[in-house]
C-alpha positions in Angstrom: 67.3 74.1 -11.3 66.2 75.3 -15.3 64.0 72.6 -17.1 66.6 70.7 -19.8 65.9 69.4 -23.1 66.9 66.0 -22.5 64.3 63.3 -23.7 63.6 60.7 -20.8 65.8 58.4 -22.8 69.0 60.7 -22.6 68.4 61.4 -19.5 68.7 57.6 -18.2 71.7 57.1 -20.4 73.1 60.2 -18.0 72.0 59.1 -15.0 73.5 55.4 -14.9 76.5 56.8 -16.7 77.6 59.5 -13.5 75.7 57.4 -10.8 76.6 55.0 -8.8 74.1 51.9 -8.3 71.1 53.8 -8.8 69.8 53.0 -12.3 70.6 50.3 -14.8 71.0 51.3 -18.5 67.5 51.1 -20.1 66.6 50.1 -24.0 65.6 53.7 -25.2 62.0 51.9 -25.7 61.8 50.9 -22.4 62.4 54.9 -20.8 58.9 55.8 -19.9 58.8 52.9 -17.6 62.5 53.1 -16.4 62.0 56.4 -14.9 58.7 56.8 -12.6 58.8 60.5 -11.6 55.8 61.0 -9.0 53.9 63.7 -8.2 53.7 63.8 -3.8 50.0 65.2 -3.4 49.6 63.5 0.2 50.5 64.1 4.0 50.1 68.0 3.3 53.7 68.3 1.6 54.9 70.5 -0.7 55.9 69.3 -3.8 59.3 70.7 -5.2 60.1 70.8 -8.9 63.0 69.9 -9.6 63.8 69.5 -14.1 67.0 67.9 -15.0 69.8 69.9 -15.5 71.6 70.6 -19.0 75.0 69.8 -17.6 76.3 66.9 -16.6 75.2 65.9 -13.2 77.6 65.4 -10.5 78.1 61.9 -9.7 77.2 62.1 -6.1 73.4 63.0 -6.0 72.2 66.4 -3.7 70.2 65.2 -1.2 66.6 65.8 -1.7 67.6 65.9 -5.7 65.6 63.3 -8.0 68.9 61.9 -8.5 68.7 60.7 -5.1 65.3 59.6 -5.4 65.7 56.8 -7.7 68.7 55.3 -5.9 67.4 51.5 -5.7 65.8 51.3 -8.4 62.9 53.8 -10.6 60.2 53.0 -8.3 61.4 54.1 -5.2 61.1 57.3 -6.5 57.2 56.6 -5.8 54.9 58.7 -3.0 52.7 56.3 -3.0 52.8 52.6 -1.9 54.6 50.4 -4.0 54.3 46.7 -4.4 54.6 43.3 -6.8 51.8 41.0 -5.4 51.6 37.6 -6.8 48.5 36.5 -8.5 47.3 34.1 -6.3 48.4 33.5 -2.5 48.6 37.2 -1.7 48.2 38.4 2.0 47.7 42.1 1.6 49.7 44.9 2.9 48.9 46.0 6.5 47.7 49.6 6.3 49.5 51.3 9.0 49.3 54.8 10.6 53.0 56.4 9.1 53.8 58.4 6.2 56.5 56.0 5.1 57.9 52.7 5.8 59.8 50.5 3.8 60.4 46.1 4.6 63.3 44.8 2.6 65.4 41.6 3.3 68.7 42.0 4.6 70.5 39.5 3.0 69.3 40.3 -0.2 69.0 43.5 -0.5 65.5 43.2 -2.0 62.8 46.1 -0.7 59.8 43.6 -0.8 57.3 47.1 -0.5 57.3 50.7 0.7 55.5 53.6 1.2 57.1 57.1 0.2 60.2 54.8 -0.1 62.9 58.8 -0.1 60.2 61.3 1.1 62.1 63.4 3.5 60.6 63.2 7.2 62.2 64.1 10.2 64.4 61.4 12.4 64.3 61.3 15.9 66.4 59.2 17.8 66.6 56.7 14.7 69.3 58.9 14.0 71.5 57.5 16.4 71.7 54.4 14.4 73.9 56.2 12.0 75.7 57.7 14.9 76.7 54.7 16.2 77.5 53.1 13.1 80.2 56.4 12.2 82.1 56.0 15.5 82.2 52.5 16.6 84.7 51.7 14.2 86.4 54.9 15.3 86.5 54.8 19.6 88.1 52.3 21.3 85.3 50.8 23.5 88.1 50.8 26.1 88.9 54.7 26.3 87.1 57.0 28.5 85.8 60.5 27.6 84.9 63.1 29.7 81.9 64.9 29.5 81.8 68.0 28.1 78.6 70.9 29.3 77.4 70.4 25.8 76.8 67.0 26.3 75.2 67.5 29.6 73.2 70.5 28.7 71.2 68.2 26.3 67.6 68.1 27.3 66.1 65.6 27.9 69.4 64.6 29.2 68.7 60.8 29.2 71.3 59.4 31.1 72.2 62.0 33.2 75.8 62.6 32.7 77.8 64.8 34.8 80.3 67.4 33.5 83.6 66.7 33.6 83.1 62.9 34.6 84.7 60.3 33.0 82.8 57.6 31.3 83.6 54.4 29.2 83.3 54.3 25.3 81.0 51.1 25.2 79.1 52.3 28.5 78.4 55.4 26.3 77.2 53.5 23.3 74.9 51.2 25.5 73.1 54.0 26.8 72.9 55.2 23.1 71.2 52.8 22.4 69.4 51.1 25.1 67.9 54.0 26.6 68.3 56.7 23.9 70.5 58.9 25.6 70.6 62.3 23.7 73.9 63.2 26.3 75.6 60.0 25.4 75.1 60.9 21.5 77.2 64.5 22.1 79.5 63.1 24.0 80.8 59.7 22.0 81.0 62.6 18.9 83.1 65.3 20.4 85.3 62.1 21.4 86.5 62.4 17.4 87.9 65.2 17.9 85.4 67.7 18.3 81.5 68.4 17.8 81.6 69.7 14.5 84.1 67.1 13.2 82.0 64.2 14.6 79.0 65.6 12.4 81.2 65.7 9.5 81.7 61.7 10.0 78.5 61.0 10.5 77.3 62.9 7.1 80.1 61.5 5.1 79.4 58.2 6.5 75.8 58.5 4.9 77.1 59.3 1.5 79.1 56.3 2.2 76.4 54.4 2.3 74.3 55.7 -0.4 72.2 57.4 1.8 71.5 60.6 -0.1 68.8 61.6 1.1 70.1 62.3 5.3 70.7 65.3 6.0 71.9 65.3 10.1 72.5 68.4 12.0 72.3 66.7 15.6 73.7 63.0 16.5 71.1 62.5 19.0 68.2 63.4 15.9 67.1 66.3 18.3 64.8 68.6 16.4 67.2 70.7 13.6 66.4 73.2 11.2 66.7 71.0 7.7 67.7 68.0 9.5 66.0 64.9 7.7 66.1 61.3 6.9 64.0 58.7 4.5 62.9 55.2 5.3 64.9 54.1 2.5 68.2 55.5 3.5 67.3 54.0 7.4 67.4 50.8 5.5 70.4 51.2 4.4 71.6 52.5 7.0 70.1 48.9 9.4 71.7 46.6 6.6 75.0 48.5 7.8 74.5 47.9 11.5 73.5 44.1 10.9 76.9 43.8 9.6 78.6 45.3 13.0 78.6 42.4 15.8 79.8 45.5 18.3 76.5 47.7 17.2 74.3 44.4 17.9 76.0 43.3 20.8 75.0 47.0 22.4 71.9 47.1 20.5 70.6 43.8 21.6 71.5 44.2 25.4 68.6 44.0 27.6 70.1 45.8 30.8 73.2 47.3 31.5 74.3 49.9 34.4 76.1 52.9 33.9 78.5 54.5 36.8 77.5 58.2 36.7 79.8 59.3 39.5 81.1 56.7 41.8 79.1 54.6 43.6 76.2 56.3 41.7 74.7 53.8 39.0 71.9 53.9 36.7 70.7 51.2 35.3 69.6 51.0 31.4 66.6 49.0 30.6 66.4 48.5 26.6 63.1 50.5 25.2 63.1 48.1 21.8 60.5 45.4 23.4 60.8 44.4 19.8 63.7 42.3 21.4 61.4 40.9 24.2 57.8 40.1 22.9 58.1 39.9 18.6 59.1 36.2 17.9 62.9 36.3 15.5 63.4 40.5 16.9 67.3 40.8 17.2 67.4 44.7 17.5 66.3 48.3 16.5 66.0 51.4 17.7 62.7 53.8 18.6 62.6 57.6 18.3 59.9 60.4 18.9 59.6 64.3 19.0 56.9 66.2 18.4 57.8 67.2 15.2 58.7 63.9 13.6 56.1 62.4 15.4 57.3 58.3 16.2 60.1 56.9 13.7 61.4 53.3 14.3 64.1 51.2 12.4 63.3 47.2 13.3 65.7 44.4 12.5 64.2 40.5 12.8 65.2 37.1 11.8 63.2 33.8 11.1 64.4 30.8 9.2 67.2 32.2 8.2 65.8 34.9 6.6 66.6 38.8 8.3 64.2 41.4 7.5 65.0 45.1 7.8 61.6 47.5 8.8 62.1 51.5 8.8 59.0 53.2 9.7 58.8 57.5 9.1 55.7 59.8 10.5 53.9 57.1 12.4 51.4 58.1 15.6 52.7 57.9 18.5 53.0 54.8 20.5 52.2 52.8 17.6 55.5 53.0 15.6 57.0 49.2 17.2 53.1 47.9 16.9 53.1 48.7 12.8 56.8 47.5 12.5 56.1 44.1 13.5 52.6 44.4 11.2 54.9 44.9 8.4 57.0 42.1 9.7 54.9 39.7 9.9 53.8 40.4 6.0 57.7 40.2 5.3 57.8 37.2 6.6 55.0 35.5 4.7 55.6 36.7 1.7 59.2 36.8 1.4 60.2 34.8 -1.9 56.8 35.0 -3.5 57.4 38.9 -3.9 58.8 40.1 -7.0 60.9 43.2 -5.3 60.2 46.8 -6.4 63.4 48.0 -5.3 66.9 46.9 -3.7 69.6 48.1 -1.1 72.3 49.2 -2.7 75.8 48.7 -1.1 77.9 51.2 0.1 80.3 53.0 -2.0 84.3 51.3 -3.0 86.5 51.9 -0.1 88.5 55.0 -1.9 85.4 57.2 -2.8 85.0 56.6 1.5 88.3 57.8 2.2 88.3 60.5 0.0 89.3 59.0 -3.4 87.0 59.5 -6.8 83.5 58.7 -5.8 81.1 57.4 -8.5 83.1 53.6 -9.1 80.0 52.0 -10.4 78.7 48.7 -8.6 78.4 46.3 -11.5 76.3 44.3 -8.9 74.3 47.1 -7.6 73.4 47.9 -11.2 72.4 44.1 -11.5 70.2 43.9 -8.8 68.5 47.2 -9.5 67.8 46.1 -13.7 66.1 43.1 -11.7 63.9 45.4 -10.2 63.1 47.9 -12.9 59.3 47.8 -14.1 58.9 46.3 -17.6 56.8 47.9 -20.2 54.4 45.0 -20.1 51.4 46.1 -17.8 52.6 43.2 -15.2 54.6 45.1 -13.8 54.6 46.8 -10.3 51.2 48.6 -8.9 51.2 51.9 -7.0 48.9 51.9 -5.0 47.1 55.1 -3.0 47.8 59.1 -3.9 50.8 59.5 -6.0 50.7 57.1 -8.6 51.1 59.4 -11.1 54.1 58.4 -13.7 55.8 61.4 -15.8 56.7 60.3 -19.6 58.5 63.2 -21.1 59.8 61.8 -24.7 58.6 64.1 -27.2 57.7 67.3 -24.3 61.2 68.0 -25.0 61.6 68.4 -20.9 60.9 66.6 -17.9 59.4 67.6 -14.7 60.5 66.0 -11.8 59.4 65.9 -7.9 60.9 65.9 -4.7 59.5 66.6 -1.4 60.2 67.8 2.2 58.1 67.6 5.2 57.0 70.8 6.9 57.1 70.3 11.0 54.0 69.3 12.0 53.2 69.2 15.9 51.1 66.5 17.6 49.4 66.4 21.0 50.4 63.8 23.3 48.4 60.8 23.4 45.9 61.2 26.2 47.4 59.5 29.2 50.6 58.9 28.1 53.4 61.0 27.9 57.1 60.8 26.3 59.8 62.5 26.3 62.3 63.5 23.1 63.6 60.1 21.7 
């Protein structure tokens, strides 16, 4: 993309003109702050400059596009760590071992604090939480589906299906998401009709959301050429599951069994012990690969107050640990919080089936205006590498950053080992 010559107040005007709930319109005065363009100089990725365009933009953002950085509000467009602490009475931010991370309230929609809130990491098996949230509106729970040698072939297999067996549609989704079955995942998405089809839900089901930046190749989050996620679009995607009572009646199952052939059974013990040992855990969903390293989506509630945690990049066997860290600061600080960001809702019904995207939110814009930083310098603190804000008015162009993560591969743990997740 050519660097334009679009001042930074312009190029807000454009941007909450053609996009839906991702900025609010900005006095011209207030630009510099409205749009927080950071430089990623952390975790060893490489930073991609991407200068806004001299055409209009298009009004659904390209993932990894600054467009779809900003979505929630101009400082989730950080690198860094971003949070509103109150004066006094401030418990301070747990410092845990992944490259991003993001708490928000679910009822809200308010992101309390993140870390690299749309830096593009790989997914693991959090991906299936987008999986199952395409297709359980679309399978009847009832139906069986036979399971093809793709399905089968995926290693590891997980649950061990046989080809050409019949199994049920929630028996399928249990296993999904119980034990993480990367067989279960292929099969429930050729059930649409066929592989490639499936994928196509599942991506235009992310764009649904507002979840710009995904990008899935495999709906088991099996290692893929270019296949990525962020913690904020995981977040988005968890506020979507919450609203499912079929996703958390699987999700929240502690046991099942699973008929692989008959009288052959298996039975699936649930690996979120979020569910088990963290006081208020209602669900979630762990992944790992050596490439992605441990990735973990947690959902809790307390007083009546649910709490979405998405957790990118983390070492290994700590991802569930640092979730319920970030819990417990979600919890305590909940309400005293100024937010630095907010969930946007998905997009109208017609742009999902096809109609016109880009109907603005008038309450997505809302909630994001409450979130943008004021020029006053109360407003929110980025903390660690990254900080660094762009102001373009008077350069006569504006540089603007967006980052990918390379694969990086890890050694297991000593003593432990773990398969694909």
């Amino acid at each position: 993309m050519r660097r334009g010559a679009l001042g930074v107040a312009a190029l807000v005007a454009l941007v909450a003109a053609v996009l839906p709930g991702i900025v609010a319109t900005a006095p011209a005065g207030n630009a510099a702050t409205t749009l927080a363009a950071v430089r990623s100089v952390s975790h060893g990725r490489r930073a991609r400059a991407a200068a806004a365009p001299a055409r209009p933009m298009r009004s659904v953002p390209k993932p990894g596009s600054y467009a779809a950085s900003i979505v929630g509000g101009p400082l989730m467009a950080s690198t860094g760590t971003v949070v509103n602490e109150p004066k006094t009475g401030a418990q301070p931010l747990p410092n845990v071992p992944a490259s991003a991370w993001v708490i928000a309230n679910a009822d809200t929609g308010q992101v309390l604090a993140a870390k690299d809130p749309h830096g593009e990491y790989g997914p693991a098996s959090t991906l299936k939480v987008l999986t199952a949230v395409t297709l359980i509106p679309l399978l009847n729970p009832s139906a069986e589906i036979v399971a093809s040698a793709l399905a089968t072939s995926q290693q590891p297999t997980s649950a061990y299906l046989i080809t050409g067996q019949r199994y049920k549609v929630a028996d399928l989704f249990r296993a999904l998401l119980l034990i993480s079955a990367n067989d279960a995942a292929v099969a429930l998405t050729q059930a649409t009709g066929s592989f490639a089809k499936g994928m196509a839900l599942i991506n235009a089901e992310a764009r649904h959301l507002q979840a710009y930046d995904v990008v899935a190749k495999l709906p088991n989050g099996l290692p893929a050429t270019g296949q990525v996620v962020s913690a904020y679009d995981e977040a988005l995607i968890a506020r979507q599951a919450l609203g499912m009572p079929a996703f958390m009646s699987y999700d929240g199952t502690l046991t099942s069994r699973l008929e692989l052939k008959p009288n052959d059974w298996e039975t699936l013990v649930n690996q979120n012990y979020l569910l088990t040992k963290y006081p208020g855990g209602i669900g979630g969903k762990i992944g790992w690969t050596v490439s992605s390293e441990a990735t973990y989506i947690g959902l809790a509630r307390r007083n009546g107050v649910t709490l979405i945690v998405t957790v990118l990049h983390c070492t290994s066997l700590q991802e569930i640990t640092s979730a319920e860290q970030l819990l417990n600061w979600g919890f305590a600080m909940s309400g005293r919080v100024k937010p630095v960001g907010v969930l946007v809702p998905p997009l109208a019904t017609a742009a999902h089936q096809g109609g016109r995207a880009g109907a603005r939110s008038d309450a997505a814009a809302d909630a994001v205006a409450a979130v943008t930083p004021e020029p006053s310098p109360g407003g929110a603190v980025a903390l660690g590498i990254g900080g660094l804000a762009i102001a373009a008015l008077g350069l006569g162009s504006l540089v603007l950053t967006r980052r990918r993560v390379t694969a990086r591969g890890r050694a297991t743990a000593p003593g432990a080992s773990r398969a694909d997740t």
